[in-house]
N, C-alpha and C positions, 0 to 999 in steps of 0.2 A: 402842165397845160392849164390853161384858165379858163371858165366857163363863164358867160356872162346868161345871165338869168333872161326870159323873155317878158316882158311886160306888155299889160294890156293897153290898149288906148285910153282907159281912163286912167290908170295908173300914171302914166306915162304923162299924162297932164297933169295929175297933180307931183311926179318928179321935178317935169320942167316949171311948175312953178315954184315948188321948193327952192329950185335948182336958180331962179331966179331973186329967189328970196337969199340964199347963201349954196355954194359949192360945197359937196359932198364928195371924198375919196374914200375908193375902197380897201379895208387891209389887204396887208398881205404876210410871208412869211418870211422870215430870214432862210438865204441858202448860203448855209455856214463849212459847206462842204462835203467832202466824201467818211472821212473819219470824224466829223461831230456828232456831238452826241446831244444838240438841240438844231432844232429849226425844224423843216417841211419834212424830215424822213428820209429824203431820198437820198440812194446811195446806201442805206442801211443794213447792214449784213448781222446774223445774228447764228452764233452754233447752236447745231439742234440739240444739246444739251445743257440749256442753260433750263434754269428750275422753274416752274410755273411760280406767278405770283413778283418774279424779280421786274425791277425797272427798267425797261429797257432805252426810254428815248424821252427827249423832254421837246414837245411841241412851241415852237416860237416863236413870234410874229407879231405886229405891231398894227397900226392904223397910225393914216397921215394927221388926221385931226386930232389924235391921242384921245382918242374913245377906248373905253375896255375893250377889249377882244375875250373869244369865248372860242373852243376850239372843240373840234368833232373826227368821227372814225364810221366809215362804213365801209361795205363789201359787196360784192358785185351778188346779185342771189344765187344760189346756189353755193356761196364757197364757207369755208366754214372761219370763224370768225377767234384770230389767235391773241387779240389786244383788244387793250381796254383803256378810255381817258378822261382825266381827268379835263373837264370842258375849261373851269378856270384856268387851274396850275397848266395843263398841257400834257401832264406826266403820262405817258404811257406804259402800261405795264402789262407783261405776260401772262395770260389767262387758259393758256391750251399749250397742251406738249409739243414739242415740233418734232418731226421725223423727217431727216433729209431723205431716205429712201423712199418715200414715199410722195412726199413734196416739197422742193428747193426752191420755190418761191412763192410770194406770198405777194397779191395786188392788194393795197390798200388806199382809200379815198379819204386825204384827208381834206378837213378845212378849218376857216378860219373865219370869224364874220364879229361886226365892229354893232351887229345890231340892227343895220341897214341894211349892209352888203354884206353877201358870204360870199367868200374865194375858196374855190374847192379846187386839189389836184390828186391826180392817181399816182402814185407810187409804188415803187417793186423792192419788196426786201430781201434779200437772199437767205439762203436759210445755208450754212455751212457744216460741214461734214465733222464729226464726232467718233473716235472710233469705238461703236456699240453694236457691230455687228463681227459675231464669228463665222471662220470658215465652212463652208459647208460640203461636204464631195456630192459626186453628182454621180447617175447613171450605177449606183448600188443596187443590190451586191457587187464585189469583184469576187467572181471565180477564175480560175487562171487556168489550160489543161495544157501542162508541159510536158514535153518527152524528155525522158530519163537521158536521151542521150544528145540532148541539150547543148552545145559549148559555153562555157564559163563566160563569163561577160555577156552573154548573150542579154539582150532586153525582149520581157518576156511579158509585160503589160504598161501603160500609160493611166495613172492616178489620175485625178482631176479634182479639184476644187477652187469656188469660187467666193469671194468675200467682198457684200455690197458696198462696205467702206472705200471712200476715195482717199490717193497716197499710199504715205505707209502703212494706214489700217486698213486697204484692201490690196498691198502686195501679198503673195503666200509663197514662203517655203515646206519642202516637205521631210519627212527624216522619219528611221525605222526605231523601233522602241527593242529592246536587248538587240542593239545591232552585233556584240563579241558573238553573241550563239546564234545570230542567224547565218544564213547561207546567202542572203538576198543583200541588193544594194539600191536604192534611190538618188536620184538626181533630183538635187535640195531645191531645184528651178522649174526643173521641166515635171518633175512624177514619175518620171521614167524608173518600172521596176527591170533592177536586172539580177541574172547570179552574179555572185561574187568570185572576182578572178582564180582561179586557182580549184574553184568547189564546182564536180559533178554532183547531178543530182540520181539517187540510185533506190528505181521501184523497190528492190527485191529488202530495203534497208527501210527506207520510211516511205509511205505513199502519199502522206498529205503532208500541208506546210501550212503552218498560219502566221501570216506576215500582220504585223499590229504598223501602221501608219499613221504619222502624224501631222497633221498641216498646223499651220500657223500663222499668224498674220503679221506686219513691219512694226503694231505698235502705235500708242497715239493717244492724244488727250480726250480724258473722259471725265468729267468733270473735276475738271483740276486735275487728276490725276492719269501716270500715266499707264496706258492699259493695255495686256498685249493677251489675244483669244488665240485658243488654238479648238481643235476636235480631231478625233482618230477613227480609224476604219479598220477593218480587219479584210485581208486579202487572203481566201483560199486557193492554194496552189496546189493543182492535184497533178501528181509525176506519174505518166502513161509508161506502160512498161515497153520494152522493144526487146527483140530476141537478143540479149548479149551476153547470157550467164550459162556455162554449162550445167549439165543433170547434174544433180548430187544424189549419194546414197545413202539412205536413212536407215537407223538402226544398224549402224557398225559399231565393232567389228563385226563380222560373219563365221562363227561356229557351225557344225555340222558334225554326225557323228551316225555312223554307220554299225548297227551292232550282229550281233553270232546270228542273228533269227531273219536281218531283214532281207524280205526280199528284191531282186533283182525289179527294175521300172521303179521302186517303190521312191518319193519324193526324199529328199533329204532335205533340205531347207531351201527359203525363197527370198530371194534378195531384191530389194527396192529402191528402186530411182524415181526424181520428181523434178522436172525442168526447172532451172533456175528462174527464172522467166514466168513469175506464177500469175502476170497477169492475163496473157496470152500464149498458153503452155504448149508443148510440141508434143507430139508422142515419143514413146521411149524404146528402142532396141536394144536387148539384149543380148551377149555371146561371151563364148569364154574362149579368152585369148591362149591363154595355155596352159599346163598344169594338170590334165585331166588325166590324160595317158591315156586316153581313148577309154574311161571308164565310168565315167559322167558324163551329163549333156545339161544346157539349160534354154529354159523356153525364151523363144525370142520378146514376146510379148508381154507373157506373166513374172517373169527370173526365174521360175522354178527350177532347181536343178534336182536333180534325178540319177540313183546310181544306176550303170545298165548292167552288172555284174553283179554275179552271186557274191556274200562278204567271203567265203573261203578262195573265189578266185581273188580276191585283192591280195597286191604283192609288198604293198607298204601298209604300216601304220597310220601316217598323216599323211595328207594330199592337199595341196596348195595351190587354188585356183586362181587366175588372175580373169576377174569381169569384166567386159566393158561394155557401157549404155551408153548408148548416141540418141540422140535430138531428130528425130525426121521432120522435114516440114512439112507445109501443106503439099506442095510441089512433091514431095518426097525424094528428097536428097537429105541425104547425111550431115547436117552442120559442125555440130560439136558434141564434147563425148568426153566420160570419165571413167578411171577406171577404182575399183575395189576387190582386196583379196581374202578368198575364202577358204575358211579352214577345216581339210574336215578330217574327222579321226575314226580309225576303222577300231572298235574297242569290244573285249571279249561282255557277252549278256549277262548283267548282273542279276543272276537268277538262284543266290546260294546265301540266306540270312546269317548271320553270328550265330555263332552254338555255343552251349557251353556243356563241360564233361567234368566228370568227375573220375574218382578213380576205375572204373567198371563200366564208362561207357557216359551216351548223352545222356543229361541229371538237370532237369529244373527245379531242385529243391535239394537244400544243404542246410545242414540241421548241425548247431556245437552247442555242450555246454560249458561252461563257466563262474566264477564266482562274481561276485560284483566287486567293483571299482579294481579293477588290474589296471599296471600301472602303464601312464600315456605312452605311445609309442611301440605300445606291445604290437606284436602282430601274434593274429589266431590263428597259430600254429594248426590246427586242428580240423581248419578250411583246405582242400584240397580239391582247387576248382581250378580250370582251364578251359581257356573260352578264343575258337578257331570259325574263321570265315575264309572257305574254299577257292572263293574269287580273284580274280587277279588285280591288282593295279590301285587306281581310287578305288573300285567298288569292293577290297578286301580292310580299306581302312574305317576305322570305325570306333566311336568315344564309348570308356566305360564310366558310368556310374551308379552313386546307390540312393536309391529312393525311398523316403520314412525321415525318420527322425533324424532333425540335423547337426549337425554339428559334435556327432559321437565318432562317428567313424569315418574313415577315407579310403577312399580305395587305388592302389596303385598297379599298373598304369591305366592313367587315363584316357587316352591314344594307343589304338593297338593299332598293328598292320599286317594283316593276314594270321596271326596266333598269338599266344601270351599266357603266363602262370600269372593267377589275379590273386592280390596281396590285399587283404583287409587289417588296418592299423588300428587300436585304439587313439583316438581324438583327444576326448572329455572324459577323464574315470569316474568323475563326480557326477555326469548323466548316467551312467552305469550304479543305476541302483535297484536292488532286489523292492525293496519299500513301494515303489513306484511304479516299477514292471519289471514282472513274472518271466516274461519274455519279450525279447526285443527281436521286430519282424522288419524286415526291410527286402524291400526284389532288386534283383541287383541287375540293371538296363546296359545295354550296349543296342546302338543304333549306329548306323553307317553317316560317315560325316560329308562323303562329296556326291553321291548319287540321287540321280531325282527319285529315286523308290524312299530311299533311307528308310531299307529295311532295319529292321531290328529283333531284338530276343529278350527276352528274358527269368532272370532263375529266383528263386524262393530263398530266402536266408534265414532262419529261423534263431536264434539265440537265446539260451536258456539259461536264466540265473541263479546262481546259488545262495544262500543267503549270509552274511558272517554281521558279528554283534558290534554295529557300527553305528551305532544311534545311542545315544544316552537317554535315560528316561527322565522328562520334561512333567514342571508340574502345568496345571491348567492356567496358574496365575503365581505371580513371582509371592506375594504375600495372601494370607488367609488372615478375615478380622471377622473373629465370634465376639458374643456374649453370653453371659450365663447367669442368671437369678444366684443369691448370693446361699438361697435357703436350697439352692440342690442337692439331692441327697449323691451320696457315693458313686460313681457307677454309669450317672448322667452323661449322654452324647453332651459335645461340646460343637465339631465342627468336623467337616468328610473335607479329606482335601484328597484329589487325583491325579497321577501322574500318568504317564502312558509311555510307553514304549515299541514304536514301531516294528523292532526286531520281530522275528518268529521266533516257536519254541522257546525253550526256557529263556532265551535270553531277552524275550519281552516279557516275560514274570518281573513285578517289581513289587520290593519289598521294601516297606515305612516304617521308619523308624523317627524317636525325637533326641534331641538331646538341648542340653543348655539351662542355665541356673533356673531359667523360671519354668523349667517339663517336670519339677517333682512331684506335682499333684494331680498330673499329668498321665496318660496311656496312649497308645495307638495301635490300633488292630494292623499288624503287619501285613494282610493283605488287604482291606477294604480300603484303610485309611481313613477308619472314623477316629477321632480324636475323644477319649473321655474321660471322666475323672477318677481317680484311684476311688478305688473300694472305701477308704479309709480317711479320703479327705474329706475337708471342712472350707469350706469357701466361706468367708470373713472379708465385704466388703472396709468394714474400718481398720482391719490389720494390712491388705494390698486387697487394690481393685482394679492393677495391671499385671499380665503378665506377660513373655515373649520369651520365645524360643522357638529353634529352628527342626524342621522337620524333613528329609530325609528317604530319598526313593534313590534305591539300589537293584541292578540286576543281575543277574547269577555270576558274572564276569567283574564286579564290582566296581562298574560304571554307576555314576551316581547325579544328583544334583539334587539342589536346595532351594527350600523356599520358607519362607518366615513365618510364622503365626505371630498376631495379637489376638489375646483375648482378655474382656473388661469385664468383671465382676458388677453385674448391678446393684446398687444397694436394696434393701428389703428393710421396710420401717420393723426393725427387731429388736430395738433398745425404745422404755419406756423413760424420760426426762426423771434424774436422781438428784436431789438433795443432799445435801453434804450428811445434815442429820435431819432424822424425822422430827424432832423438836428442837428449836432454835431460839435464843435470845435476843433482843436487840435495843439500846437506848435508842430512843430518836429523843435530840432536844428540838423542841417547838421550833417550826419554820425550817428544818433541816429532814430531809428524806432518808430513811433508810430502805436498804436494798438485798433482796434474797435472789440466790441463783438457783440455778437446776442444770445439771450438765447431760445432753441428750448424746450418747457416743453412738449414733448413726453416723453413715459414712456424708451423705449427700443431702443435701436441700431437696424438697421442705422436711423428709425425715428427722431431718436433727435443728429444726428450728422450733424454738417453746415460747411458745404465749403461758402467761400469768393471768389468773384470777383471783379473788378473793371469794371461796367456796360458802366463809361462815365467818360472823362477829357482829358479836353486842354489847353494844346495841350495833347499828348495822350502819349508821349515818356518819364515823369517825373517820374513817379510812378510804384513798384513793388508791390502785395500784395503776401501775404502766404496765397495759399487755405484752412489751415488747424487752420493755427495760428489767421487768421486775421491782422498780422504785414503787416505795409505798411512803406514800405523805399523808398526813391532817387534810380534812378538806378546810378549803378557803378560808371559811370562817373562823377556825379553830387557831386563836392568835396569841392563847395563855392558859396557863393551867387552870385559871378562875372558870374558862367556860368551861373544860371537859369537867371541873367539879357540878358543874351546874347539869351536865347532862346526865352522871351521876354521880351515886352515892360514896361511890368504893373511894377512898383516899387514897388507897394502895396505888393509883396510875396504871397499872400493870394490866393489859390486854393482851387476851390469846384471839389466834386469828387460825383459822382453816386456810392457806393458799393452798392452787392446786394451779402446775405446770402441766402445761398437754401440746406436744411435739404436732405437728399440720402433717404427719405422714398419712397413710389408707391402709391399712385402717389406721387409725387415732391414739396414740396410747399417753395416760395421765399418770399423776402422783401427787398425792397431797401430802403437805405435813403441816405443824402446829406449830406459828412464831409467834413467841411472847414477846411484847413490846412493853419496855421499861418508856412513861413519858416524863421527860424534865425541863428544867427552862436552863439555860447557855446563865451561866455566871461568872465563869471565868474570864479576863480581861484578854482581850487578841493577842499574841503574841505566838514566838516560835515556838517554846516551849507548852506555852495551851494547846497549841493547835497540835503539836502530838501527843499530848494528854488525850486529846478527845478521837485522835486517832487511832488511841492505843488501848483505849480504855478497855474495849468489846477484845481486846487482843493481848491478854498480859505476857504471853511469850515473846510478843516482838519487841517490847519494852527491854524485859532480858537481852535480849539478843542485841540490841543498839550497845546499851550498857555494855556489856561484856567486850563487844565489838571496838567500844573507844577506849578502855581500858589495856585492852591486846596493841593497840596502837601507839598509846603512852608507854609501856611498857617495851615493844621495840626500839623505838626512838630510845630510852634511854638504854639501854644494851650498846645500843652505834655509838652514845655519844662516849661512852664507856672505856667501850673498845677503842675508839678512834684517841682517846689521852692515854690508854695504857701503850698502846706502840709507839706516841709519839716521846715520851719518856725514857721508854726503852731502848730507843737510838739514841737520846742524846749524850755528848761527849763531855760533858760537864763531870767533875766527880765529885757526888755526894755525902754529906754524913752518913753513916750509919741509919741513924733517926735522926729526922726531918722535925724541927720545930716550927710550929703552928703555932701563930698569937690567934689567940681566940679573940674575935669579936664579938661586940654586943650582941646578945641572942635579940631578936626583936620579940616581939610578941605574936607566939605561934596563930598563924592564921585558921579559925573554926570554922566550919561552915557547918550550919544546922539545915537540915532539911526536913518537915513532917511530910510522914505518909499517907498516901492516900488512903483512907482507911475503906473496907469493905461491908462493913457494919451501916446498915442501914438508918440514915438519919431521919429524926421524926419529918424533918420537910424534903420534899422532894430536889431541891435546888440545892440542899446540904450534899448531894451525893459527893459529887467531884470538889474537895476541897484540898487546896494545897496550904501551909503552914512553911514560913521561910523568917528565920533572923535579917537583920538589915546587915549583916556581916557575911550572910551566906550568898549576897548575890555580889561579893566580891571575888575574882579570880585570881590568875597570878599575877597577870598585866595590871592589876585596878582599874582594870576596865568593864564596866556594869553593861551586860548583851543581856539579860535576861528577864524578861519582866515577870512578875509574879502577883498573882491578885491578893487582892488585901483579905489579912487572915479574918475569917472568922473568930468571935469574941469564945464562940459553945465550940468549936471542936477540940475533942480532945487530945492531947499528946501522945505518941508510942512512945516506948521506950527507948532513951538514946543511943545509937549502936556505940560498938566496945571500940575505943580512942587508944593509939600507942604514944607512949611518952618521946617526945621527942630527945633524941641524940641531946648531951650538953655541947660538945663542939661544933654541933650544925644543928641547924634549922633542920624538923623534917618536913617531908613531902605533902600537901593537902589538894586534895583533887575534888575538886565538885561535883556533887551529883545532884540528880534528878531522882524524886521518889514521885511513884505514882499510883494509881489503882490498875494494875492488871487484871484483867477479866479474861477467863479463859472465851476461846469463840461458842462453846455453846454452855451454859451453866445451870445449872438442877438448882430449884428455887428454894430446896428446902435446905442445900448445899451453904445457899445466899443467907438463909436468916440464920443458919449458923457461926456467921460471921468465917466464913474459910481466908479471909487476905493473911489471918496468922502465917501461916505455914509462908506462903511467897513472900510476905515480908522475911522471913526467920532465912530464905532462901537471897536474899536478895540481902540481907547484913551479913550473912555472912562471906560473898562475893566483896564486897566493901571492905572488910577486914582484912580478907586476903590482897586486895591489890592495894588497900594503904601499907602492909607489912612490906611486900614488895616493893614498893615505894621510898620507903625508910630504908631497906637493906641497901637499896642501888644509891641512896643520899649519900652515905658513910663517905668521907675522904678514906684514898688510900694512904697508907702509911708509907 
């Protein structure tokens, strides 16, 4: 629709002069149709879930004179305002949510104006269905009150829901959620609840129903997508009862039991009925249809039944009632009715407990004795008990057993039925012990097994043990570990060992004894068990400071066991550190240490460890010792004989020294003695044979003793080589002269070896002592081969005399063996011994050891003949 604008009169003159001046048209819009999506709007449909903010429509329109157009949006007031535009472009876009449920169209005024003229028009946009609304049910709660006797298919309520969406997102079907385990059924169109064919609904079984329902709606676009709501309800169905269930009777079977005492009216039991029907219950009538024999009666209203006879007029045992309970209504007629049968038994009065007897009448105490551990399965003969209940029937039956300690005995039978001879077995012989108990007490029970008294009795059983020697005597501990100071005198405790024996009488006496290599110094008090040392020993940690052996508990039956001793000897510092001699010798050459010992024969640390000191010497500043080693050296300085001349006078060299060795035991114990030290300077050149020169020197027996030792060696060797050409001779098959001719050869020139001795005789310089003397022929061998080196002779020492030489053989070469001549010096030597010149005699001992083994030598050269 188009609006033309009203103009004033003056306006209107200056139009029509314009308008005079040049024609003016006004725009207008394009109407591009129903589905475009530019021009005037109209026709425009828009779903109510399109997104705030999107474009929805493009405004379009022109002017005849082709002036710009500018384009606009308003609204009527009061409405609320859902677009927005672009004046230029036209563009209109979505600025408010739309909700078709709420409002499905939308007036809008648009227009269009060139500047001069606006052309406005109203337009209607439709607002289109989205589906964004769910089902909703209506007139909630559903409670439902149906009677139980209902028919199947019946329809029994009308659901409802309704869904503001139009189409398929406001069609609704409806349907039951676990429909396998419901009883109920809906109609997916209408809502219609109903039962399901075939299912009664039954108060007396379930009284409510909870039916879960669920609507739904057809489905539909939702922004872009497609969307389908549903919601559910819950449907209470409450099943009203109606009279259709007979009485039932509660707490069957029905026992009853009429006994010797009761009397005549007096109730016997009460039987009960409860309409099936409990939501609207009937009252209940009772009677008994038959079975009484006019002997019983029961109340019609309470069940109680009731004997009407004394029990001696009853003529049966058991009496078998038949009940029956009817329904009355309100009206008071009779509907329906059940019956139940009642059992009652006429039984003699359980008024007579178990007894038990013995031989002379009733006995609640039975008394045996016995020895300990008799063998399982025994029975105690010696028990003579019998155990009788008067009663008849169930009320004569009744369980035996024994009460105390378990597991020892059993009792047989266990089940009696009105009497019985009771049999006690041994079980356990190994619980059957004297040690442990004196006597063994048990009561021995019977109680009745089927009666509601379950009376019972009970007897005394007393058993008394005897004791037999069935224990061995145990020590306290498998091993015993003493000690004992070494300084103990004879007689001394060592160590109590205890055994025990649980037997009685003698046969728990136990008697200790030892035995075994190391009990000779050894005692033991046969009954106490003190361990101690012979009268007569000597304990001597450094001879043994273990000893062991086994020790021995016996009881008068000569059961026995063992157990072990150690016992360790402590050492005791009882030995003072000894010197070989109390005056001692010793060369030391310059820059070499000599060394004295002390031997401490304690058994153990620090007892027998000995520090060294130097006690006394002078002057006092020559000498260092080691407290550990015993090494005594020069001090530092001390680098040639020229300085000790300087410190003094004495030429002689020869210093006595006080050491004194003191062991670290508690107490402390020392020893001094007196070492003279011979001082000299090394002049001999290095070599094998120097170097035991000066090891041998302080030692002239060990010299001997080498000597001797390689001469014994020479001398077997040639024995083997001896013997080994005499037998090979003597097998052979060759046959010989008589006499074997021998061309003699050249004798060569029998090989000398000269060697001087060391002589003993003090030279006037001290470096002269140790002097060797050697020919240049004597350090030849048999190999010609020179191993020996020898220092060069001195010009002053003098010669001994040559030892005695044997001629050699004219047909052979004799033998020439090398020696070694030196100064032996015994290990401790008397000085005055020393300027006697003593090497005579060891020399005089040592040619003539040479003589014998060159003779030897010679004889074993000879060729045989």
């Amino acid at each position: 629709m188009k609006h033309v604008s009203c103009f004033t009169p003056s306006l209107f003159l200056s139009l029509v002069h314009v308008c005079l001046v040049q024609a003016n048209y006004a725009p207008y819009f394009f109407d591009n149709g129903a589905r475009s999506t530019n021009g005037n709007m109209a026709l425009l449909s828009l779903s109510e879930d399109t997104p705030v903010g999107t474009h929805v429509y493009t405004l379009n329109g022109t002017d005849p004179e082709g002036d710009p157009v500018t384009y606009g949006l308003a609204y009527e007031a009061g409405s609320r305002r859902y677009f927005s535009v672009d004046k230029n472009l036209g563009n209109v876009t979505l600025i408010e949510e739309l909700d078709r449920e709420k409002e499905d169209e939308i007036e809008v005024i648009v227009s269009i104006s060139d500047g001069l003229s606006t052309v406005s028009e109203k337009v209607r946009i439709l607002v289109m269905d989205a589906n964004d609304e769910s089902p909703e049910f209506i007139n909630t709660p559903y409670i439902v009150q149906v009677p139980e006797n209902t028919p199947s298919g019946s329809s029994i309520f009308k659901i409802e829901a309704v869904d503001k969406d139009t189409g398929s997102g406001g069609s609704i079907t409806y349907f039951l959620q676990n429909i396998h385990a419901n009883k109920f059924t809906i109609d997916r169109h209408s809502g219609v609840l109903r039962i399901k064919t075939g299912v009664t609904l039954d108060y007396e079984k379930s009284r409510t129903h909870f039916v879960v329902v669920v609507a739904k709606d057809g489905g539909g676009k939702l922004r872009g997508d497609n969307k389908v709501f549903s919601a559910t309800t819950t449907v209470t169905v409450n099943v009203v009862d109606v009279q259709d269930t007979p009485p039932m009777f509660i707490g069957t079977p029905y026992y009853g039991y009429v006994y010797e005492d009761t009397l005549a009216g007096s109730e016997v039991l009460t039987v009960v009925a409860l309409d099936g029907d409990r939501g609207n219950p009937n009252s209940i009538h009772y009677c008994i249809v038959n079975g009484d024999e006019g002997s019983f009666e029961i109340s019609n209203t309470t069940g109680a039944i009731s004997v009407i006879k004394s029990p001696n007029q009853l003529k049966k045992e058991v009496y078998e009632l038949k009940v029956q309970a009817s329904e009355v209504s309100q009206e008071g007629d009779i509907s329906v009715y059940a019956f139940a049968m009642v059992t009652i038994r006429v039984v003699d009065l359980n008024n007579h407990p178990p007894t038990f007897y013995g031989e002379n009448g009733p006995q609640n105490r039975f008394e045996l004795t016995m020895y300990e551990h008799p063998p399982e399965g025994e029975i105690l003969r010696g028990l003579k008990i019998t155990v009788n209940d008067s009663d008849q029937g169930a009320n004569a039956k009744f369980n035996l057993r024994l009460v105390g300690p378990g597991g020892i005995f059993r009792v047989v039978p266990q089940t009696v039925l009105n009497e019985a001879q009771v049999t006690i077995i041994v079980e356990n012989s190994a619980a059957i012990d004297y040690e442990k108990f004196k006597v063994l007490t048990f009561k021995l029970l019977a109680i009745e097994v089927n009666t509601p008294e379950k009376f019972s009795s009970t007897a005394d059983v007393a058993i008394r043990l005897l004791d037999t020697n069935d224990n061995v005597p145990k020590f306290s501990s498998d091993y015993y570990i003493a000690r004992i100071p070494e300084n103990s005198p004879g007689g001394s405790n060592v160590v109590a060992v205890t055994a025990t024996d649980p037997d009685s009488g003698l046969w728990g006496e136990v008697k200790y004894s030892i035995y075994g290599t190391g009990a000779d110094l050894f005692l033991i008090h046969p009954s106490t068990g003190i361990i101690y040392t012979q009268p007569w020993a000597v304990l001597d940690a450094e001879v043994n400071s273990k000893y062991n052996f086994y020790v021995k508990a016996e009881d008068t039956d000569g059961k026995y066991s063992l157990a072990e001793v150690f016992i360790t000897v402590l050492d005791v510092n009882d030995h003072s550190p000894e010197f070989n001699e109390n005056i001692q010798e010793k060369t030391m050459i310059i820059g070499s240490p000599v060394k004295i010992e002390a031997i401490d024969q304690d058994a153990e640390e620090p007892n027998n460890i000995v520090d060294y000191s130097i006690m006394q010497a002078d002057p006092a500043n020559v000498f260092d010792i080691d407290q550990s080693t015993g090494e005594i050296k020069l001090k530092s300085y001390i680098r040639s004989l020229d300085i000790i001349h300087n410190i003094t006078k004495n030429k002689d060299c020869i210093w006595s020294l006080v050491v004194q060795a003191k062991d670290r035991g508690s107490p402390s114990f020392s020893t001094t003695a007196v070492l003279k030290i011979d001082i000299t300077e090394e002049t001999l050149h290095k070599g094998p044979m120097a170097a035991f020169l000066m090891q041998t020197k302080d030692n002239p027996m060990k010299a001997l003793g080498v000597l001797a030792g390689v001469m014994g060696i020479m001398v077997l060797i040639t024995i083997m080589i001896s013997t080994a050409m005499f037998w090979r001779n003597k097998r052979s098959n060759k046959i010989m002269p008589v006499r074997r001719i021998i061309k003699k050869r050249q004798t060569p020139q029998p090989r000398t070896i000269r060697m001087e001795w060391l002589k003993f005789k003090r030279p006037s310089n001290a470096g002269e002592k140790f002097v060797v003397e050697d020919d240049a022929k004597s350090l030849q061998n048999e190999n010609s081969n020179n191993n020996i080196q020898v220092a060069p002779v001195p010009p002053t020492a003098p010669l001994p005399p040559p030892p005695p030489t044997m001629a050699p053989r004219g047909d052979a070469p004799g033998w020439r063996v090398p020696t070694v001549s030196g100064s032996l010096t015994p290990k401790f030597i008397n000085k005055q011994l020393k300027k006697r010149g003593h090497g005579s005699a060891h020399n005089a001992l040592v040619s003539e050891l040479k003589m014998k083994f060159e003779k030897r030598n010679a004889a074993i050269g000879e060729p045989h003949i």
